[in-house]
C-alpha positions in Angstrom: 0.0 0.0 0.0 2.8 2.6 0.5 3.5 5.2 -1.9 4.4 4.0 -5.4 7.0 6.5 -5.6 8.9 5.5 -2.7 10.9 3.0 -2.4 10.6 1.1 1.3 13.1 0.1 3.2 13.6 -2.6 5.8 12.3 -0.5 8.4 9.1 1.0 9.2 10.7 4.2 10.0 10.2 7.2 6.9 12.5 9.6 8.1 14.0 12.1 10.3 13.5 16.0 10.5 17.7 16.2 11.4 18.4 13.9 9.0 16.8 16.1 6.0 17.3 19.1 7.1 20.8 18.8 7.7 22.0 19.0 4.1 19.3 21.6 3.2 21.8 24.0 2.9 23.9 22.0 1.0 23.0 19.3 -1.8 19.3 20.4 -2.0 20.4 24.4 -2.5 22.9 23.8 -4.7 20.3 21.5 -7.0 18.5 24.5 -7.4 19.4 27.1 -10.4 17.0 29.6 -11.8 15.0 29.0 -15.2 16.4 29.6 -18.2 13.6 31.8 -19.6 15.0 33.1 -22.9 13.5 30.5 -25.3 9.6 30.9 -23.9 7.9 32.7 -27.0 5.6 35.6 -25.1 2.9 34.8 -27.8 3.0 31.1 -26.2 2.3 32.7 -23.1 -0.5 34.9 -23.8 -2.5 31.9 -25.3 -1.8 29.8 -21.7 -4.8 28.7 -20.6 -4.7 28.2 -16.4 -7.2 26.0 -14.9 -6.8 26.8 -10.9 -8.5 24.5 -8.9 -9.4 24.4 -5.0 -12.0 22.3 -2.9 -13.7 25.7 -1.7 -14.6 28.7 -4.0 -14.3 31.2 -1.2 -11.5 31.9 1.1 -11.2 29.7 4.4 -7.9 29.7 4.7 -4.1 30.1 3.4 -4.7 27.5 0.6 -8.0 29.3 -0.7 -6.5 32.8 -0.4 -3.5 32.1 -2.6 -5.9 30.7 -5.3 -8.0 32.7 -5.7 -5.7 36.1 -5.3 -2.8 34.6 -8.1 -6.1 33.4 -10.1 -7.3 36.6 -10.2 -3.9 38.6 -10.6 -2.9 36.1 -13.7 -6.7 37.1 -15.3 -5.3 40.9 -15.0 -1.9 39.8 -16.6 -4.1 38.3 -19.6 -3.8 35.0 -18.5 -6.7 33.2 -19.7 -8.3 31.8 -16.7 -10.6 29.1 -15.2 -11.3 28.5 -11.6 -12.7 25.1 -10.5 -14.0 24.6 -7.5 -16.6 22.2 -5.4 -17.6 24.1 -2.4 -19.4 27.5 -2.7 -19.9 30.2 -2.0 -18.2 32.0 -4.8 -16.0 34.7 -3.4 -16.5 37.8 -4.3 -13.5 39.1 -6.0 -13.6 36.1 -8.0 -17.1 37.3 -9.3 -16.0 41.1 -9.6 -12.8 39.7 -11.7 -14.6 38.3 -15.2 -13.1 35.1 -14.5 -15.4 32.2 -15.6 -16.1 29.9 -12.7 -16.4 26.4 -12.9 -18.3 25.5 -9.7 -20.1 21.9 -9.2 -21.8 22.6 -6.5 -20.5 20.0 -3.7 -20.3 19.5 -0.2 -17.1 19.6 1.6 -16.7 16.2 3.2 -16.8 17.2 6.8 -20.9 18.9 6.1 -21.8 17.2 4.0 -25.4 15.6 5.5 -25.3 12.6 3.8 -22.1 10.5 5.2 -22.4 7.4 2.8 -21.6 9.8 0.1 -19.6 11.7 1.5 -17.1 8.4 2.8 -17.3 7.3 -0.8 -17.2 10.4 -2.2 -14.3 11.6 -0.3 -12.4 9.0 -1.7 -12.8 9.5 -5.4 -15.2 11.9 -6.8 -16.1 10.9 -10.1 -18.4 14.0 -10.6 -15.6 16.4 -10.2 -13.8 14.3 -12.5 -16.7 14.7 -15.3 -16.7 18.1 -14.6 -12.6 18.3 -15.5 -13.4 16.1 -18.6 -16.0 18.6 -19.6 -13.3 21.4 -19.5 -10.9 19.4 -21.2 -12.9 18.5 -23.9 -11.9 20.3 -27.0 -8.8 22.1 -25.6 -4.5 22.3 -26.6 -3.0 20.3 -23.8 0.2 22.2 -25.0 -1.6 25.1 -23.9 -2.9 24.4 -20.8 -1.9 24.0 -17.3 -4.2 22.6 -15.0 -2.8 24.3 -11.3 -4.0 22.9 -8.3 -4.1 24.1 -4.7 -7.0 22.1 -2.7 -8.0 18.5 -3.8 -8.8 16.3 0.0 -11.9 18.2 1.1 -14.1 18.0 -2.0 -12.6 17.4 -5.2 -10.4 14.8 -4.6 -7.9 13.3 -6.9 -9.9 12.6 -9.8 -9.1 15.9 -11.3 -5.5 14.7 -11.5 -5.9 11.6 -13.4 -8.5 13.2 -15.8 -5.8 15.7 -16.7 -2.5 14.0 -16.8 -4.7 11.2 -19.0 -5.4 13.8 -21.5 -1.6 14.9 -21.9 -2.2 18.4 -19.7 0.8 19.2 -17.4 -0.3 19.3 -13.6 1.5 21.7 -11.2 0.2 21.2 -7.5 1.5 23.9 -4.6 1.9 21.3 -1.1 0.2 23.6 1.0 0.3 20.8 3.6 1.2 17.4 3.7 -1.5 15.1 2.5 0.1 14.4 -0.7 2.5 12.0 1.4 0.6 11.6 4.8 -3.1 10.6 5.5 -3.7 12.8 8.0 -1.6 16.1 6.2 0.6 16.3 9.0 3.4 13.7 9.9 1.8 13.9 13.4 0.3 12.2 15.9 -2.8 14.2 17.7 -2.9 11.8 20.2 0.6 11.8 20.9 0.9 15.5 20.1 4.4 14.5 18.9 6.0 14.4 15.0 5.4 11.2 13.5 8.6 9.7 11.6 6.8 6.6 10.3 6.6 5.5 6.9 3.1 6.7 5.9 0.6 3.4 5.0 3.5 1.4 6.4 2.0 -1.6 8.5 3.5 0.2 12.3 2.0 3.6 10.9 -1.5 1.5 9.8 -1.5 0.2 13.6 -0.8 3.6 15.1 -4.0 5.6 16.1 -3.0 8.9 15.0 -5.8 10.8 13.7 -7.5 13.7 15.4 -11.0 12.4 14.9 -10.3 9.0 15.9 -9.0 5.6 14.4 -11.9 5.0 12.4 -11.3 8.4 10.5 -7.7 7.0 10.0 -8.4 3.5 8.4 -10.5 6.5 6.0 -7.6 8.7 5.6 -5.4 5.6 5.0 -7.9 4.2 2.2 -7.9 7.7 0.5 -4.4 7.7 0.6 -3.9 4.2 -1.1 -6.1 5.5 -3.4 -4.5 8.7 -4.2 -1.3 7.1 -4.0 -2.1 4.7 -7.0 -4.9 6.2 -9.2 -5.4 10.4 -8.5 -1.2 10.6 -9.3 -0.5 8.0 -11.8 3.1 8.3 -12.8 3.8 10.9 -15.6 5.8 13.3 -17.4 3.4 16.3 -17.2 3.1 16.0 -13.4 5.2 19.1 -11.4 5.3 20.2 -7.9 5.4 23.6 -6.1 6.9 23.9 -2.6 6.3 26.3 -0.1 9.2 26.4 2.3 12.8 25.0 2.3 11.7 22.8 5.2 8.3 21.4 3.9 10.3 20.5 0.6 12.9 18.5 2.6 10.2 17.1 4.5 8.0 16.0 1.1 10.8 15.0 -0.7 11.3 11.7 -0.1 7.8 11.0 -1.1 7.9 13.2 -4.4 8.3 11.5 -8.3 12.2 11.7 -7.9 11.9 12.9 -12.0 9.0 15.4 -11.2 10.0 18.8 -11.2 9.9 20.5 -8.4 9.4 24.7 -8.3 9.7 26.9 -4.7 7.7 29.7 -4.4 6.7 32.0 -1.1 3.1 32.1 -0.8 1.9 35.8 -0.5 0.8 38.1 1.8 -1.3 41.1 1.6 0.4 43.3 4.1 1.6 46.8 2.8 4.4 48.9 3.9 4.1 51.5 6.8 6.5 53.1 9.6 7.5 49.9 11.8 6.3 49.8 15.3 8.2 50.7 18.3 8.0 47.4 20.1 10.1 48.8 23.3 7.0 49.8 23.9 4.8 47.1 23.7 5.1 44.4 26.6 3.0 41.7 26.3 3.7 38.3 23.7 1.1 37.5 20.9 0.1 33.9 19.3 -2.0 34.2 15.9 -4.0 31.1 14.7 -6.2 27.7 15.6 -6.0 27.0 18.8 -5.3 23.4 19.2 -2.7 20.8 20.2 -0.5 21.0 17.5 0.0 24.5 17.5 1.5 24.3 21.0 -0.6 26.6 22.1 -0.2 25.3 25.8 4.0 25.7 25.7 3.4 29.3 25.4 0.2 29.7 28.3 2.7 27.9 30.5 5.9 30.0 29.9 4.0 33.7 30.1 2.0 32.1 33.3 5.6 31.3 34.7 7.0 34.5 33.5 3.9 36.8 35.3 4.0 38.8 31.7 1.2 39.6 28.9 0.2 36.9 26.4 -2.6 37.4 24.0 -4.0 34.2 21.8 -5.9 35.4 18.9 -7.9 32.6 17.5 -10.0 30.1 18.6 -10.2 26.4 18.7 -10.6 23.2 21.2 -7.7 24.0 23.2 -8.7 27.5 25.0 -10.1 25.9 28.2 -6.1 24.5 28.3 -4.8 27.7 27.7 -7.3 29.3 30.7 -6.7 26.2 32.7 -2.8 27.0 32.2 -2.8 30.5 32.3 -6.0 32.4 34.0 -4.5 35.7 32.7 -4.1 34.5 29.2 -6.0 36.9 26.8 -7.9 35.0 24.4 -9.6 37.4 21.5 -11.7 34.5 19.1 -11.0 34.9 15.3 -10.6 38.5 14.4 -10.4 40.4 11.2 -7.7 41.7 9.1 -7.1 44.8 10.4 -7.6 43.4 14.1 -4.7 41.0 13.6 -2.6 44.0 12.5 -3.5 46.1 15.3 -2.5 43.0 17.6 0.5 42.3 15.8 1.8 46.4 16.2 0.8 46.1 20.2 3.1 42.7 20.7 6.5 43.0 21.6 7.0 39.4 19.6 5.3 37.1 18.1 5.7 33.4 19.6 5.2 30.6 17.0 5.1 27.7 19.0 3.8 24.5 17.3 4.9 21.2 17.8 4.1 19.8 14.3 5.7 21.2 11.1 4.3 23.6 9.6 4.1 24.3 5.9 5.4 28.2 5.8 3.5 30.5 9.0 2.5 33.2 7.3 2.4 34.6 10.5 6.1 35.7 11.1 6.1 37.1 7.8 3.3 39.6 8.6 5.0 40.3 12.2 8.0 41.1 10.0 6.0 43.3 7.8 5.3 45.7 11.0 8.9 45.3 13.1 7.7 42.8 15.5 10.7 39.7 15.8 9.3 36.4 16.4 10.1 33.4 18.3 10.0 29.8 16.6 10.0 26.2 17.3 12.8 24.6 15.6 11.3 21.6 14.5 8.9 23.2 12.1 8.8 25.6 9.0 8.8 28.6 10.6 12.4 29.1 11.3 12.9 29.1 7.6 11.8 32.3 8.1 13.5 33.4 11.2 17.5 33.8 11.3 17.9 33.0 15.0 19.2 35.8 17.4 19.4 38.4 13.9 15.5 38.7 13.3 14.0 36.7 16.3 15.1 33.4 17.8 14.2 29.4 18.0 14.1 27.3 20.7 13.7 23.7 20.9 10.3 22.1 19.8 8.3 21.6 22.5 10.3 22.4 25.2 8.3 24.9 27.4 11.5 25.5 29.9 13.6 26.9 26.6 10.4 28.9 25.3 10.1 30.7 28.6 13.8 31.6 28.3 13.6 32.6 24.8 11.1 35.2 25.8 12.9 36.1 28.8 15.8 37.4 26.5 13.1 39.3 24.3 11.9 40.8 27.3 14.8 43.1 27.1 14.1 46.2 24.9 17.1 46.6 23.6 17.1 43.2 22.0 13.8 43.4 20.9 14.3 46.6 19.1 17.3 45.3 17.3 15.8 41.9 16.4 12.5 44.0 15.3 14.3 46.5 13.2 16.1 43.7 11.3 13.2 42.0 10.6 11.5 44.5 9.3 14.6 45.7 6.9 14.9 42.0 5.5 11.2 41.7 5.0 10.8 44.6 2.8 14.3 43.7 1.2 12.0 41.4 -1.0 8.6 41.5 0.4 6.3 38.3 0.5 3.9 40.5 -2.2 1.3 39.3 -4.5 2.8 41.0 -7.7 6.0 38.9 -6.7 4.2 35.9 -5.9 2.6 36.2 -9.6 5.7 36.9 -11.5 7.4 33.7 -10.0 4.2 31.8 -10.5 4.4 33.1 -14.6 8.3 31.8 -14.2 7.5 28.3 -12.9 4.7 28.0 -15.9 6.9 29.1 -18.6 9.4 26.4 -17.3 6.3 23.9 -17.1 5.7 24.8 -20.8 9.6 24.5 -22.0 9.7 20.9 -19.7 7.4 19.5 -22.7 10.2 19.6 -24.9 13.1 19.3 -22.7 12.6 18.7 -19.1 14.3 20.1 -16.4 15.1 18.1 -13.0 14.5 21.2 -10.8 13.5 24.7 -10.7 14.1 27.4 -7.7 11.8 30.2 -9.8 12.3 33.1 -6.6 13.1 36.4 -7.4 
């Protein structure tokens, strides 16, 4: 049942985070070289047809946002462009942008009211796949790219197969992990640790690892085995985008080793303004879910130990921890936009404190954005982002004790202000923007294009 891709070996054991990462800064970097644009033919471009597609039509989180913002950016670079989607509503810039809309009108697995159909369903979707045949029907497979963000909460992997069948080269951006793991994460909720086993491997089959109990993971595990063997059939059109240095390393393994793989830095929508004097601000800030694997409970315990200010904005199942931990604890519920921001500019740091991996947080990014230094688990993607004790610093994954004294040093505001002001000068060095975002993202599919007559191994397409 494992992956057929990888190659097993005598253990049950898949890998280890030191083990990876220890030569990312050596044979994986040096792997990478930037595409060799010249030959691309800008008429070629212009008649690129991009099919983006993502489980939910609106935005619900990081994966929905970056489709729909680089679909809607590559229509207003004269991309020709299709979204396809299961789950609506249809967001509203999408309806404002003139781009047609492909929606069939689905539930997500997790609502949808009828379970048989949505356990079957869930596994293979054949009406998403008719859909995809539908839009295929007629078109240049030289000239199209079908791009996809979102496939295990409605569309499945059916929309794979149709298209690599039909010749059309695939890209898919790893927003997680559930290309290689059934439960996206390479960790065990019951454990609250990393998981190292070899995914559908018979110790991690046994294990009970899943969230939502072990019945959900024999699900996850058939889905999986399905994927695995029908939604990516192996093939020459198939291409990979990364998000992070770290997630690569940890998805490699697991990845076609002839598929090409492309990095590019999700966006963020943050603009430019005076940083923020953060000798001034006292208390620490956490922004997202608030649930085990976001180590939410490392951080309640270090400020309650350190009698300073910690504010939690999100929500989730673990904020009776968090109060239980820390009475103090400020605990806001999911805020908007602009709220997050005005947290972010009242925090002398942000604390990042997850004990799973991580895909690339966002988070730090935007604390950069306004002068705020972070502080990072080093067992996740985050520190990709963080140069320790020159921007913010890491301390060892769940490890409360080293936490508290990572924020005891950041308590000091000369540190702070240093750490914040370098921050902020490398993050607008070469800003995490959209317009960046979408030049890269034209890079990697004129690359895609030129693969079909010579293809290349690997591409880092970053500006």
């Amino acid at each position: 049942m494992g992956h057929p891709h990888w190659q097993p070996s005598d253990s049950d054991r898949g890998f280890e985070i030191g083990e990876l990462t220890a030569t990312a800064g050596k044979d994986s970097k040096s792997a990478k070289k930037q595409a060799d644009l010249s030959a691309i033919d800008p008429a070629r471009r212009a008649a690129l047809h991009v099919i983006v597609a993502n489980d939910f039509a609106h935005v619900n989180g990081g994966a929905a946002q970056v489709a729909i913002s680089s679909a809607v950016g590559l229509a207003k670079r004269g991309y020709r462009v299709t979204f396809f989607s299961a789950v609506s509503p249809v967001a509203d810039e999408l309806q404002r942008s003139g781009i047609r809309v492909v929606l069939t009108g689905q539930f997500d697995i997790k609502n949808d009211p009828n379970r048989f159909r949505a356990a079957t369903q869930g596994i293979w979707n054949p009406y998403s796949a008719r859909e995809m045949e539908e839009i295929l029907s007629g078109i240049e497979p030289e000239q199209t790219i079908l791009h996809v963000h979102g496939w295990t909460k409605a569309l499945t992997s059916s929309i794979i197969r149709v298209a690599l069948r039909r010749g059309v080269s695939v890209v898919v951006t790893l927003h997680d992990y559930f290309y290689a793991c059934p439960n996206g994460g390479f960790f065990n909720f019951q454990g609250r640790e990393a998981c190292h086993l070899r995914p559908l491997s018979a110790a991690c089959l046994a294990v009970h690892c899943d969230r939502d109990g072990y019945p959900q993971k024999v699900w996850r595990s058939i889905r999986q085995a399905v994927q695995n063997h029908l939604g990516f059939p192996p093939s020459p059109f198939m291409n990979f985008i990364t998000i992070s240095d770290f997630s690569e390393n940890v998805l490699r393994p697991f990845l076609p080793p002839d598929a090409p793989v492309y990095r590019l830095d999700s966006p963020s929508d943050f603009t430019q303004e005076a940083p923020v004097d953060v000798t001034r601000n006292r208390g620490f800030v956490s922004l997202g879910r608030l649930s085990p694997e976001k180590g939410s409970h490392l951080l309640a315990r270090a400020a309650h130990d350190l009698n300073c200010e910690v504010t939690f904005v999100g929500e989730g199942p673990t904020r009776d921890e968090i109060k239980s931990l820390n009475p103090r604890a400020t605990i806001t519920g999911w805020q908007s936009r602009e709220q997050v921001k005005a947290h972010l500019r009242a925090a002398r740091c942000l604390v990042l404190s997850s004990v799973w991996y991580e895909a690339q947080p966002m988070v730090i990014a935007e604390a950069a954005a306004v002068g705020v230094p972070s502080i990072v688990a080093d067992q996740c993607a985050g520190r990709d982002m963080v140069e320790n004790d020159v921007t913010g610093l890491w301390f060892r994954s769940g490890d409360a004790a080293d936490l508290r004294e990572k924020m005891t040093i950041l308590q000091d505001p000369e540190t702070a202000a240093r750490m914040g002001r370098a921050a902020y000068e490398r993050h607008w060095s070469n800003p995490f923007s959209l317009q960046r975002h979408l030049s890269e993202l034209a890079n990697c599919y004129d690359s895609i294009l030129e693969k079909r007559v010579a293809p290349p191994a690997y591409q880092d397409v970053r500006s």
